[in-house]
PAFILO-89699 format. One record per atom (N, C-alpha, C): residue number from 1; atom name; x, y, z. Coordinates in nm, 2 decimals. Example, Ala and Ser with C-alpha at 12.3 -4.5 7.8 and 13.67 -1.06 7.14 Angstrom:
REM PAFILO-89699
NODE  num  atome      c1      c2      c3
NODE    1      N    1.32   -0.57    0.78
NODE    1     CA    1.23   -0.45    0.78
NODE    1      C    1.32   -0.33    0.78
NODE    2      N    1.28   -0.22    0.71
NODE    2     CA    1.37   -0.11    0.71
NODE    2      C    1.29    0.00    0.79
END
This chain:
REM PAFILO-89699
NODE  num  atome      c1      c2      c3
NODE    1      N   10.98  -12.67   -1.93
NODE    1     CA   11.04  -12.54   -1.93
NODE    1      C   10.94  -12.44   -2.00
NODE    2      N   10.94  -12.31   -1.97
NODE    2     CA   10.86  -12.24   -2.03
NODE    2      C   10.90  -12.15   -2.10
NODE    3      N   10.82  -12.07   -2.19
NODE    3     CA   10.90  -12.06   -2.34
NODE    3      C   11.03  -12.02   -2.34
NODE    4      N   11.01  -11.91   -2.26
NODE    4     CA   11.23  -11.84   -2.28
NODE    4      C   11.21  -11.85   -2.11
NODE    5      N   11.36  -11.86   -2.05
NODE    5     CA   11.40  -11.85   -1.96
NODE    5      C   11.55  -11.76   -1.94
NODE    6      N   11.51  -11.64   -1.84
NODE    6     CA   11.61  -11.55   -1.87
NODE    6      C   11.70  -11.54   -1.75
NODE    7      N   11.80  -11.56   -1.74
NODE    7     CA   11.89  -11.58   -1.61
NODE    7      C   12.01  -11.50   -1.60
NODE    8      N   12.02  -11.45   -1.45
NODE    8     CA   12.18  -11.36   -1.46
NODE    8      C   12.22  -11.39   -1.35
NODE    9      N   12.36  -11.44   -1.37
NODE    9     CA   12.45  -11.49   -1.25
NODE    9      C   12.52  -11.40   -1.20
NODE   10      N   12.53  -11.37   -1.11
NODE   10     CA   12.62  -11.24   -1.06
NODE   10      C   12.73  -11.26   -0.97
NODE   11      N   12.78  -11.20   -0.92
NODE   11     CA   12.92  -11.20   -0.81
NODE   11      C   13.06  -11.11   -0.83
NODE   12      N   13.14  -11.16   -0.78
NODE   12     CA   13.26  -11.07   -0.81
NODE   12      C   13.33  -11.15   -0.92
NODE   13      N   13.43  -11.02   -0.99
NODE   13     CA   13.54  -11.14   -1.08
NODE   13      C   13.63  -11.20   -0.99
NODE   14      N   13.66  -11.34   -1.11
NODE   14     CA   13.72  -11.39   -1.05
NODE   14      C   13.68  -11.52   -1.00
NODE   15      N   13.50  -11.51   -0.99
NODE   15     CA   13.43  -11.65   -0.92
NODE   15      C   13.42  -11.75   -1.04
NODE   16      N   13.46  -11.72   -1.14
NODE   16     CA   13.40  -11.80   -1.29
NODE   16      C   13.24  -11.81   -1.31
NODE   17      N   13.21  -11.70   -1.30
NODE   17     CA   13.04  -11.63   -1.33
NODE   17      C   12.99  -11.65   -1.45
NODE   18      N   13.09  -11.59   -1.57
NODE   18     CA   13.11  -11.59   -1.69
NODE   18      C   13.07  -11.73   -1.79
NODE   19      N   13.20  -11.79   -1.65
NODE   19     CA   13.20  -11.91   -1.74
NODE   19      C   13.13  -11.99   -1.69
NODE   20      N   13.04  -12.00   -1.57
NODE   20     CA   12.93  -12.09   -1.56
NODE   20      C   12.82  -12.07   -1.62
NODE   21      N   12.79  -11.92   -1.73
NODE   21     CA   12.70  -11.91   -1.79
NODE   21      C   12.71  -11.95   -1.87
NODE   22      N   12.85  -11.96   -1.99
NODE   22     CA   12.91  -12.03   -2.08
NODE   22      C   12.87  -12.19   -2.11
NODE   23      N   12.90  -12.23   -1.98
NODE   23     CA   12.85  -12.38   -1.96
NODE   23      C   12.72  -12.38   -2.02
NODE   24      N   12.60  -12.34   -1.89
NODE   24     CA   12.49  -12.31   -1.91
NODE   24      C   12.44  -12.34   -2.06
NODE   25      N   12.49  -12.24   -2.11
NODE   25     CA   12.42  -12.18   -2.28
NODE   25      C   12.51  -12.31   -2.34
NODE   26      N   12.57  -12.38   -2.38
NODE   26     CA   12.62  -12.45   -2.40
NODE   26      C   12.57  -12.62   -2.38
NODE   27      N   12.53  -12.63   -2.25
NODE   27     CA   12.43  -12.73   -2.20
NODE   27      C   12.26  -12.76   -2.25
NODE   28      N   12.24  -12.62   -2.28
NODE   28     CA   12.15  -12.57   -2.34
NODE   28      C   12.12  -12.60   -2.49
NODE   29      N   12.22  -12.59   -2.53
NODE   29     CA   12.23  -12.63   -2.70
NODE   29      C   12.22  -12.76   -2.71
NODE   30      N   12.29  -12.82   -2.64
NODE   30     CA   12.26  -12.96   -2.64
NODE   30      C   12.16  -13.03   -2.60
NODE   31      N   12.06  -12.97   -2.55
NODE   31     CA   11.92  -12.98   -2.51
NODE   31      C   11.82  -12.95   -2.68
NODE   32      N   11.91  -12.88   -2.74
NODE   32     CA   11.84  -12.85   -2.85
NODE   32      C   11.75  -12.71   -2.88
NODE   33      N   11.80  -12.63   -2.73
NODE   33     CA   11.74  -12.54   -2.73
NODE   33      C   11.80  -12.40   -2.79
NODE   34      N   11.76  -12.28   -2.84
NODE   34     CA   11.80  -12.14   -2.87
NODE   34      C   11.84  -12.08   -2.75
NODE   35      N   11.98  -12.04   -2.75
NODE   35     CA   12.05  -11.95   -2.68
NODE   35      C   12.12  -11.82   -2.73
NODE   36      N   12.12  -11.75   -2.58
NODE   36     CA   12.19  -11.62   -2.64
NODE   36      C   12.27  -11.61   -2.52
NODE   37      N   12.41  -11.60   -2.49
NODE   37     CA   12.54  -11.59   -2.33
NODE   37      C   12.56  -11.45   -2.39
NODE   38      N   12.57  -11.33   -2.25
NODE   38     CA   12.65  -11.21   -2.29
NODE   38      C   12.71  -11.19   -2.14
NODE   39      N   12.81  -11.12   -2.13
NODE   39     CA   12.84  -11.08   -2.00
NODE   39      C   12.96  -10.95   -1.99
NODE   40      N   12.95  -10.91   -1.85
NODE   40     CA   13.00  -10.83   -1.84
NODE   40      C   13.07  -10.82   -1.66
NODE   41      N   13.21  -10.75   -1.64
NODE   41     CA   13.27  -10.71   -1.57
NODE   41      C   13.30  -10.62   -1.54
NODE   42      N   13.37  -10.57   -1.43
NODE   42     CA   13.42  -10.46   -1.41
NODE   42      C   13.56  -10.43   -1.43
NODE   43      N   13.60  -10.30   -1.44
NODE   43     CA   13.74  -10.29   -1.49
NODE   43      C   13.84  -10.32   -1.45
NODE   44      N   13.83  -10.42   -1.30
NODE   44     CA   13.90  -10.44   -1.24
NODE   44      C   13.93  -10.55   -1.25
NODE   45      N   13.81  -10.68   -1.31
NODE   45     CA   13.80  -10.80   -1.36
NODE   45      C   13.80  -10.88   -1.25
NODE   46      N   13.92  -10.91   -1.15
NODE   46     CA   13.93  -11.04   -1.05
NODE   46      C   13.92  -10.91   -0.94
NODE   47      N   13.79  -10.96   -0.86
NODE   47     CA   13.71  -10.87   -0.73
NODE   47      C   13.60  -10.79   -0.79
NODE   48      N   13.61  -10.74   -0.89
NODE   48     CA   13.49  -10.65   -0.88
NODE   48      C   13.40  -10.70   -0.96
NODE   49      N   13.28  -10.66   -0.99
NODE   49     CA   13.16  -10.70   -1.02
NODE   49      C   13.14  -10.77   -1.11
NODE   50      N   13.10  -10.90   -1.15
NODE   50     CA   13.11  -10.96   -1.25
NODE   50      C   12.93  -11.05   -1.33
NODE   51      N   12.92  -11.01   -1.42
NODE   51     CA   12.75  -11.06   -1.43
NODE   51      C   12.76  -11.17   -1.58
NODE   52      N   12.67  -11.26   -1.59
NODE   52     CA   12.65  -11.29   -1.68
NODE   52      C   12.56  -11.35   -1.77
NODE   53      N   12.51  -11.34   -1.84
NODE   53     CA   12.30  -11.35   -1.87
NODE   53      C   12.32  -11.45   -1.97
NODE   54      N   12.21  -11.53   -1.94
NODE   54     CA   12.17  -11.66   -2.02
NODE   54      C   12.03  -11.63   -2.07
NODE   55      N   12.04  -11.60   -2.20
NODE   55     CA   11.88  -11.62   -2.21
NODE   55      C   11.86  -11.78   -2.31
NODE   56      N   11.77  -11.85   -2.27
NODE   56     CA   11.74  -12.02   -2.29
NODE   56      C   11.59  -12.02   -2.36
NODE   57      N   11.54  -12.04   -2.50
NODE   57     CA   11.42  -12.06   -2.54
NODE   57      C   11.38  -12.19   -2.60
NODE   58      N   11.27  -12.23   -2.63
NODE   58     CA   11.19  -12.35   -2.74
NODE   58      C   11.23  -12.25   -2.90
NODE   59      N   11.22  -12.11   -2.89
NODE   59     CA   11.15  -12.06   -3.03
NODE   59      C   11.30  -11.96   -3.02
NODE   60      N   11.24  -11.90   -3.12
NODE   60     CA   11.37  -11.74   -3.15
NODE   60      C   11.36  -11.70   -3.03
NODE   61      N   11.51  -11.60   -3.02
NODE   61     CA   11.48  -11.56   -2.90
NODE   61      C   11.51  -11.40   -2.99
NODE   62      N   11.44  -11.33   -2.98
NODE   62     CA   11.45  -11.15   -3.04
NODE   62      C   11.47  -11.05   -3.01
NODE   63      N   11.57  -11.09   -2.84
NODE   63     CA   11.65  -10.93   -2.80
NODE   63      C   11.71  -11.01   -2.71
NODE   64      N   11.87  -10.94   -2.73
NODE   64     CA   11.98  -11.02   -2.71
NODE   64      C   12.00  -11.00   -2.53
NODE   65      N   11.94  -10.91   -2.45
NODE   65     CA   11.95  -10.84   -2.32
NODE   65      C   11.85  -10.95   -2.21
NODE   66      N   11.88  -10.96   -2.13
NODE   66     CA   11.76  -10.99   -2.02
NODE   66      C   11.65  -10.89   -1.98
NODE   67      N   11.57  -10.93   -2.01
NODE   67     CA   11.44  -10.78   -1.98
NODE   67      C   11.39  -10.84   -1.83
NODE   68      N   11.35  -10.98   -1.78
NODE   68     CA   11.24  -10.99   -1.69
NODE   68      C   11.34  -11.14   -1.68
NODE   69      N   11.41  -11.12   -1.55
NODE   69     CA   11.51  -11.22   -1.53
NODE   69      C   11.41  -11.29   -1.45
NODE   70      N   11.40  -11.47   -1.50
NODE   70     CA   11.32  -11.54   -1.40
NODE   70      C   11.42  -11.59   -1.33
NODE   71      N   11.53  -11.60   -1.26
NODE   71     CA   11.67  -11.62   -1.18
NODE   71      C   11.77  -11.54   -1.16
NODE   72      N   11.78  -11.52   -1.06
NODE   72     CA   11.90  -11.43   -1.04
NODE   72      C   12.02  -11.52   -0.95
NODE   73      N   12.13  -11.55   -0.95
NODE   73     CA   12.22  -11.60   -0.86
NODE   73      C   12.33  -11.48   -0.85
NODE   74      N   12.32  -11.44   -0.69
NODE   74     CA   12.43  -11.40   -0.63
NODE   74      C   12.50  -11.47   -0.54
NODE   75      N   12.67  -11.44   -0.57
NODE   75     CA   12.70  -11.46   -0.48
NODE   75      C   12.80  -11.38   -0.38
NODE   76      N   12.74  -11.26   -0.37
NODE   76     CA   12.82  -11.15   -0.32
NODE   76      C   12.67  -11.05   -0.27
NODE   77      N   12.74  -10.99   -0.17
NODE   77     CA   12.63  -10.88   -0.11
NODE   77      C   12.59  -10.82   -0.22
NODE   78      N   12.71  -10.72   -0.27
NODE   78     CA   12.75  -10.61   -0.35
NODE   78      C   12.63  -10.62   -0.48
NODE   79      N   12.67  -10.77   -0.54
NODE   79     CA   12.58  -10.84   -0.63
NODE   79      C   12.45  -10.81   -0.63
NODE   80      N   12.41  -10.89   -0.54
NODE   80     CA   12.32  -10.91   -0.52
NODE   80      C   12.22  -10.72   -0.46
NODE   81      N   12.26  -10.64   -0.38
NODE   81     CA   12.17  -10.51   -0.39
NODE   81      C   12.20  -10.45   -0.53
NODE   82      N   12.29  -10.50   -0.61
NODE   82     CA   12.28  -10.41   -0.73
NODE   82      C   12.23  -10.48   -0.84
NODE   83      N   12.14  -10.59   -0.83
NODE   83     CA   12.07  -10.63   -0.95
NODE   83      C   11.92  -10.73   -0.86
NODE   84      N   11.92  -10.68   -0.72
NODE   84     CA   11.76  -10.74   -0.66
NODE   84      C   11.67  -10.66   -0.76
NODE   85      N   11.65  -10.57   -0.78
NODE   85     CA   11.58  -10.50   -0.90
NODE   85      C   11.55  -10.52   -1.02
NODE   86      N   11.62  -10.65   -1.05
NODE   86     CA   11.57  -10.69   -1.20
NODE   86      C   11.49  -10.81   -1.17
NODE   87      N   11.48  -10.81   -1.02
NODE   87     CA   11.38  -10.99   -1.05
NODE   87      C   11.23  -10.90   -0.97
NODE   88      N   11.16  -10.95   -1.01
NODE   88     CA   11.00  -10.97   -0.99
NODE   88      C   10.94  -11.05   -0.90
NODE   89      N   10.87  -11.05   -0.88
NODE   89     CA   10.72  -11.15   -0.73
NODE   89      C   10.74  -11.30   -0.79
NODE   90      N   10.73  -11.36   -0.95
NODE   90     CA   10.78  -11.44   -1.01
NODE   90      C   10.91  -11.50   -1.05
NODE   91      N   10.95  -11.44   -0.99
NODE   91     CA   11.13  -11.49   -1.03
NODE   91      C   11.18  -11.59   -0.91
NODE   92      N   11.28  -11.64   -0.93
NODE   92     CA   11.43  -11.72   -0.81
NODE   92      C   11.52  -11.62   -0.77
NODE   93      N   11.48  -11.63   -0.64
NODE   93     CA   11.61  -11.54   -0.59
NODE   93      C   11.72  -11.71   -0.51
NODE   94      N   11.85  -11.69   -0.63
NODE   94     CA   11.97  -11.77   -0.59
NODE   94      C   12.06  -11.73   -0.47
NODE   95      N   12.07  -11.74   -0.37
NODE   95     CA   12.17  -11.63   -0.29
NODE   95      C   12.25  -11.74   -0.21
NODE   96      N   12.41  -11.68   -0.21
NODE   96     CA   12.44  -11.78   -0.08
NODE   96      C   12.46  -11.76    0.03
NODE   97      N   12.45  -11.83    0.12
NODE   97     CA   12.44  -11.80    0.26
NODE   97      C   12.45  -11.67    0.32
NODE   98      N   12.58  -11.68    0.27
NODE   98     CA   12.68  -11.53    0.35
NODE   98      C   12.58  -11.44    0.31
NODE   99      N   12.51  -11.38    0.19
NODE   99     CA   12.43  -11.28    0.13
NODE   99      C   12.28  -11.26    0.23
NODE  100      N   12.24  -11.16    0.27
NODE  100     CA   12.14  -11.10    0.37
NODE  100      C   12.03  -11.06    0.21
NODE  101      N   11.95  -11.11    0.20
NODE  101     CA   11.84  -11.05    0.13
NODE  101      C   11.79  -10.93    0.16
NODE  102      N   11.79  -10.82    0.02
NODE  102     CA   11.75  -10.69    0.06
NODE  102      C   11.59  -10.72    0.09
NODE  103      N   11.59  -10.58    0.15
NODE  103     CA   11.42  -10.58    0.17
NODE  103      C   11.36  -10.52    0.03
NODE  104      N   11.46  -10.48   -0.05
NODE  104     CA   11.39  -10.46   -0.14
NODE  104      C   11.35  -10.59   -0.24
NODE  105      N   11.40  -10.69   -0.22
NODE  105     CA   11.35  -10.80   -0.28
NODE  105      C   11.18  -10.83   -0.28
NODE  106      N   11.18  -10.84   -0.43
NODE  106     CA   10.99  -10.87   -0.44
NODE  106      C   11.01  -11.01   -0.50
NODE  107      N   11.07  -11.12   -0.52
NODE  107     CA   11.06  -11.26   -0.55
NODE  107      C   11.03  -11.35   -0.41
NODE  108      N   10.95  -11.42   -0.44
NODE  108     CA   10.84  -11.49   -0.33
NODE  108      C   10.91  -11.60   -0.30
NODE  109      N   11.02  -11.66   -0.37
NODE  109     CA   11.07  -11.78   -0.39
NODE  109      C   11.21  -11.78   -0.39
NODE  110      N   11.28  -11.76   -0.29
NODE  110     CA   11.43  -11.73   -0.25
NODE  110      C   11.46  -11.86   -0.19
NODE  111      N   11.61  -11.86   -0.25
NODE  111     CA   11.68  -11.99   -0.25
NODE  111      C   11.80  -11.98   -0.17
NODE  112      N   11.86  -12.01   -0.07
NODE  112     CA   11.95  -11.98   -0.01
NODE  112      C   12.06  -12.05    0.04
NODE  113      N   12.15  -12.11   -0.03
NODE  113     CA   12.23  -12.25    0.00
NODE  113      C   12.36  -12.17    0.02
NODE  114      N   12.44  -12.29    0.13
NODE  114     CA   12.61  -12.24    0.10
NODE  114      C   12.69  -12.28    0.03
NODE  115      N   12.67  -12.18   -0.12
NODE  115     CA   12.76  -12.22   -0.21
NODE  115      C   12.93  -12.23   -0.20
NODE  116      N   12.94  -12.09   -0.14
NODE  116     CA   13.09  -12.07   -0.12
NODE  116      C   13.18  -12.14   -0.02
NODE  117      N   13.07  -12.18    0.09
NODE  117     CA   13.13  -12.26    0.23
NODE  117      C   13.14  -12.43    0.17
NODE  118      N   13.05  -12.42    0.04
NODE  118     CA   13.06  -12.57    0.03
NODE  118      C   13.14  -12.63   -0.06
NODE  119      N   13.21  -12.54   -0.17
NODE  119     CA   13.32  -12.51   -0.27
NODE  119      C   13.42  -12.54   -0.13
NODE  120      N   13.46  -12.39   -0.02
NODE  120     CA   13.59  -12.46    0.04
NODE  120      C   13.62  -12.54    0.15
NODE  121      N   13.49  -12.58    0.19
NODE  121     CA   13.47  -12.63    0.28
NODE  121      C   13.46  -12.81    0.29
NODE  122      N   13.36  -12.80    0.17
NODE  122     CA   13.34  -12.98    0.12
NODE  122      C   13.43  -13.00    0.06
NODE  123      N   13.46  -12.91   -0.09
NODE  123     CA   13.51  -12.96   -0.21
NODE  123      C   13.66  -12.96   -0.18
NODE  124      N   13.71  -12.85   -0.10
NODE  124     CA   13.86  -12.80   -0.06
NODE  124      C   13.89  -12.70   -0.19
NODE  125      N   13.82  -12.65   -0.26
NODE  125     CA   13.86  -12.56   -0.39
NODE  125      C   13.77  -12.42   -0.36
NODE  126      N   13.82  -12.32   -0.35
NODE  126     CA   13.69  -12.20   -0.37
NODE  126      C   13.69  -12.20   -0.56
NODE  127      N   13.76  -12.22   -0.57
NODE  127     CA   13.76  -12.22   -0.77
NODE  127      C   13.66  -12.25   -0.81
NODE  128      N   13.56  -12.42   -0.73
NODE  128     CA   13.40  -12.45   -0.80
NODE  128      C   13.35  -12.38   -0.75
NODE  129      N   13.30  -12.29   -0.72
NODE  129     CA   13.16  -12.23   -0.61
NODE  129      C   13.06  -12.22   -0.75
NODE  130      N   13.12  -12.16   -0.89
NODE  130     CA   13.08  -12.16   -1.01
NODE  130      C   13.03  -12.28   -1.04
NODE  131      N   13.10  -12.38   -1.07
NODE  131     CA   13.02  -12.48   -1.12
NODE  131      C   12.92  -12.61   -1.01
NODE  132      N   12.96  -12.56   -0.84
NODE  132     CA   12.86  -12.59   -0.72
NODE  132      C   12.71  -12.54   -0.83
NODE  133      N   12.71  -12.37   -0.81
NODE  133     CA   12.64  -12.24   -0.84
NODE  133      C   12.53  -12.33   -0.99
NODE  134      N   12.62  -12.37   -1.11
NODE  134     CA   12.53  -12.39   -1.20
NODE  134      C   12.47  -12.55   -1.17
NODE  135      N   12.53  -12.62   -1.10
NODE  135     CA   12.44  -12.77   -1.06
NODE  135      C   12.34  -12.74   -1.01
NODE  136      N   12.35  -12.61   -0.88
NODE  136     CA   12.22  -12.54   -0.85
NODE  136      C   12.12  -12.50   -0.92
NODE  137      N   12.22  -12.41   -1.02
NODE  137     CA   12.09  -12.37   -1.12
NODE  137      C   11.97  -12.50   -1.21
NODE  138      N   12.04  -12.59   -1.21
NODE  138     CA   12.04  -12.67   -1.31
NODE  138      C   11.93  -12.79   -1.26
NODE  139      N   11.93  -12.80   -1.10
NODE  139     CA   11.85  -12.87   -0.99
NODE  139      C   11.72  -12.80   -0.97
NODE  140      N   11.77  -12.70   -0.98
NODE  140     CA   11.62  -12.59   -0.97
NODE  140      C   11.54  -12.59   -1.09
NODE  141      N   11.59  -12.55   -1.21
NODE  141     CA   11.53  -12.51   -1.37
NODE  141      C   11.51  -12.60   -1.46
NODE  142      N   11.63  -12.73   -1.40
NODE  142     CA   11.58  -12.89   -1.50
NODE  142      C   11.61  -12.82   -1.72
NODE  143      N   11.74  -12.71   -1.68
NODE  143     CA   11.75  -12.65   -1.81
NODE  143      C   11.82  -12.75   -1.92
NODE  144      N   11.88  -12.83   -1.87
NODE  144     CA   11.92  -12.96   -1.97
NODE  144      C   11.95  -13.07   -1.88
NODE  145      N   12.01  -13.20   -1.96
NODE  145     CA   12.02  -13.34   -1.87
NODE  145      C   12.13  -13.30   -1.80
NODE  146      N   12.12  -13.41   -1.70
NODE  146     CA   12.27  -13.43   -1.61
NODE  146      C   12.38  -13.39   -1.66
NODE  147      N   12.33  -13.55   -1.78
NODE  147     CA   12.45  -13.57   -1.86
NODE  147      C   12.48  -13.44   -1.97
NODE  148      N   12.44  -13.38   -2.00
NODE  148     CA   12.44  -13.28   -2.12
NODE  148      C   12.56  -13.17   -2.06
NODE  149      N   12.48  -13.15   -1.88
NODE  149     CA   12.56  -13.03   -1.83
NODE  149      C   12.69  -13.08   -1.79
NODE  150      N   12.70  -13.18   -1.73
NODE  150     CA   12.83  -13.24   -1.72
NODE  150      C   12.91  -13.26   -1.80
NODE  151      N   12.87  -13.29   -1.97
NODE  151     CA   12.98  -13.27   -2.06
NODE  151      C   13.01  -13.13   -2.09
NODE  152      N   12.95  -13.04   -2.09
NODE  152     CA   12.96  -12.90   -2.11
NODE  152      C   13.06  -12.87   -1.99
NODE  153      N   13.04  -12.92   -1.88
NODE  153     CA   13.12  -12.84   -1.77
NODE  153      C   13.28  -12.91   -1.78
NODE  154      N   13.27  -13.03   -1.84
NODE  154     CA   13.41  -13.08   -1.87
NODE  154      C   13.46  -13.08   -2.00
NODE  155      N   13.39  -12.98   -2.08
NODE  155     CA   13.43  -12.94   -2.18
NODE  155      C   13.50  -12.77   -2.18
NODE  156      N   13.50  -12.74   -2.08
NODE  156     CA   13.56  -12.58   -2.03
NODE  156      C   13.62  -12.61   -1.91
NODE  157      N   13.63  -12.67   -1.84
NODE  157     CA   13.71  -12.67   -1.70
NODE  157      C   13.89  -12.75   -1.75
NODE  158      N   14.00  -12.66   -1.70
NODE  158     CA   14.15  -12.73   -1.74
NODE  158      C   14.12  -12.88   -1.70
NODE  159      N   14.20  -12.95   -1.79
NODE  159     CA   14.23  -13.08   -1.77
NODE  159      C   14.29  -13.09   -1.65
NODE  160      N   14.31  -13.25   -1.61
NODE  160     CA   14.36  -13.28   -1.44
NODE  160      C   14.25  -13.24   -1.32
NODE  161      N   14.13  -13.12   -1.39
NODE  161     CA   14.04  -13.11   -1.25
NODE  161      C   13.95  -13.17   -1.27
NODE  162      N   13.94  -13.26   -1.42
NODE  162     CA   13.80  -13.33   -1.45
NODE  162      C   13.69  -13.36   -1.31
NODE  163      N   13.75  -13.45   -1.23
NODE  163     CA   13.68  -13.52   -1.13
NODE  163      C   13.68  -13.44   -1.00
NODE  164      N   13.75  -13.32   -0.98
NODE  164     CA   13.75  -13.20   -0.89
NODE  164      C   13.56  -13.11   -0.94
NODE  165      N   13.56  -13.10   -1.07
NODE  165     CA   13.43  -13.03   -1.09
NODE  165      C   13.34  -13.12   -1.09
NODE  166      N   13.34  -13.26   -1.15
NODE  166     CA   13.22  -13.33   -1.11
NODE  166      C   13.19  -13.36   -0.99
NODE  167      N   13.25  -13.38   -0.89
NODE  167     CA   13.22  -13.31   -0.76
NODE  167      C   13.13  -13.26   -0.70
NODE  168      N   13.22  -13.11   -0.79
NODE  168     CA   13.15  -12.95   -0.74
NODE  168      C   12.98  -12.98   -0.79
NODE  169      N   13.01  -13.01   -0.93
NODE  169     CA   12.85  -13.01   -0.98
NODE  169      C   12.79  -13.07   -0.91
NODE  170      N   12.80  -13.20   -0.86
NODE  170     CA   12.72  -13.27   -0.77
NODE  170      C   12.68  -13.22   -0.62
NODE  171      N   12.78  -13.16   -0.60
NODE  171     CA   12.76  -13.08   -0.45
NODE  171      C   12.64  -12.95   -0.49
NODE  172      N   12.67  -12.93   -0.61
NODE  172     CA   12.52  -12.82   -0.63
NODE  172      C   12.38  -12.86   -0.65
NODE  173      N   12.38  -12.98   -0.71
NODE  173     CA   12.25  -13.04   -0.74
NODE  173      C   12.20  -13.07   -0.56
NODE  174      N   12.32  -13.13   -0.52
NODE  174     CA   12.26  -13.17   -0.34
NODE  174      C   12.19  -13.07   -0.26
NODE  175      N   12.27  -12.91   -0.33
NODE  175     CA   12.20  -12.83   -0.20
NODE  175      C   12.08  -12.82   -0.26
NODE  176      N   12.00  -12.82   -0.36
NODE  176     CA   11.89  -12.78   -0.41
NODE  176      C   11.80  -12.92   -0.44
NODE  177      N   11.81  -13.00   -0.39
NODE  177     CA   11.78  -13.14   -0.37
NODE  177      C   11.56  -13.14   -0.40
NODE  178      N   11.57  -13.04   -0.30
NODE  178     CA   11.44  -13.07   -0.21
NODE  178      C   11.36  -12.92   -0.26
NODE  179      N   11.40  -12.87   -0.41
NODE  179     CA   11.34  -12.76   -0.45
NODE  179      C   11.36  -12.79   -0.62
NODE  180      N   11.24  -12.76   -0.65
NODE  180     CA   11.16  -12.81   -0.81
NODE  180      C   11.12  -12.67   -0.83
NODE  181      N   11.18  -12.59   -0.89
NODE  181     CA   11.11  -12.40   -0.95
NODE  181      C   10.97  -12.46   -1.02
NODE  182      N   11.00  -12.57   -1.12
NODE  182     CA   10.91  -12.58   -1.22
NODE  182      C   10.76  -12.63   -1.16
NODE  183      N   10.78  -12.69   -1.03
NODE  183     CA   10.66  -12.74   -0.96
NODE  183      C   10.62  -12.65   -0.81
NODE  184      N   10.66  -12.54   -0.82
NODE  184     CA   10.65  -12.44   -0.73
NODE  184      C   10.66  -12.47   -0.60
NODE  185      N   10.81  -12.55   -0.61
NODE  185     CA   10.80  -12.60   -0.46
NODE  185      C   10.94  -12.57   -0.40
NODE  186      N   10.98  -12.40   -0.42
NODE  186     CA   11.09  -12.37   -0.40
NODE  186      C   11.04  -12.26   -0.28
NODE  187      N   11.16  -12.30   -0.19
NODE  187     CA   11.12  -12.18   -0.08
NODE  187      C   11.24  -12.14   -0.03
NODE  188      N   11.23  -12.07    0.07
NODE  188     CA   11.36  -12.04    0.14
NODE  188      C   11.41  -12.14    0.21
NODE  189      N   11.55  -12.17    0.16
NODE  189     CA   11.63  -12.30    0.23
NODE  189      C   11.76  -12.22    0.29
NODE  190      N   11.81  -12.32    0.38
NODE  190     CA   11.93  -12.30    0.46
NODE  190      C   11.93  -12.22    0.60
END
């Protein structure tokens, strides 16, 4: 991994955005690494805009904001035109299916899986698309072990769905199977 890694998960409320970044930063610690989770919604909470930033380092990390997001995951149009602008020629563009990449996109390395179709379509739940979303992240960026993010994700998900999100997680690692960020062998899939 390289020194800090800065990521913002986007979509509508409601998708558990929040709390897959929660996980995330959480999975992260137990890697042993410095984190900083902040996030933010809209006033509407469940449907409208919902974002959430992970920043992941080796060292201090010394401003609490994402400046130069190397990941972005959308999973909404909406999302996604209102924060293509913070990723760079160097960044992950996360998108799912349903999402049409703007043309304003300048990341060279766009990812494109169906998250949402595979939440209710494989899993039968739209509830994981979130934790599909962070096995994705997690297949791609190699940000902590299996096992680290697995206990983090069943450390926040209600009891009785234990084995409903281990699942989900595993259905996310699958779509991104055949893409390594860290060995620049990520392209557009799907």
């Amino acid at each position: 991994m390289n020194n800090q890694l800065e990521l913002r998960l986007t979509g509508s409320g409601g998708q558990g955005l929040i709390l897959g970044g929660v996980i995330l930063a959480e999975a992260a610690i137990m890697e042993g690494k410095n984190v900083i989770q902040s996030q933010s919604y809209g006033p509407e909470a469940r449907g409208g805009s919902s974002k959430a930033e992970v920043i992941i380092s080796d060292e201090e990390i010394d401003f609490p904001k994402v400046l130069r997001t190397n990941l972005l995951l959308t999973l909404t149009q909406k999302s996604c035109n209102k924060y293509i602008g913070s990723l760079g020629k160097d960044g992950i563009l996360l998108i799912d299916s349903s999402v049409i990449v703007p043309s304003t996109n300048k990341a060279e390395r766009v990812i494109k899986v169906p998250i949402l179709e595979t939440a209710n379509k494989v899993i039968g739940k739209s509830m994981v698309a979130n934790i599909i979303a962070i096995g994705a992240i997690n297949g791609i960026l190699h940000i902590a072990s299996k096992e680290f993010l697995e206990t983090a994700v069943l450390n926040r998900v209600p009891k009785g769905t234990e084995e409903l999100n281990k699942r989900a997680l595993e259905a996310g690692y699958k779509l991104v199977e055949n893409c390594d960020a860290l060995k620049e062998k990520c392209q557009l899939v799907g």
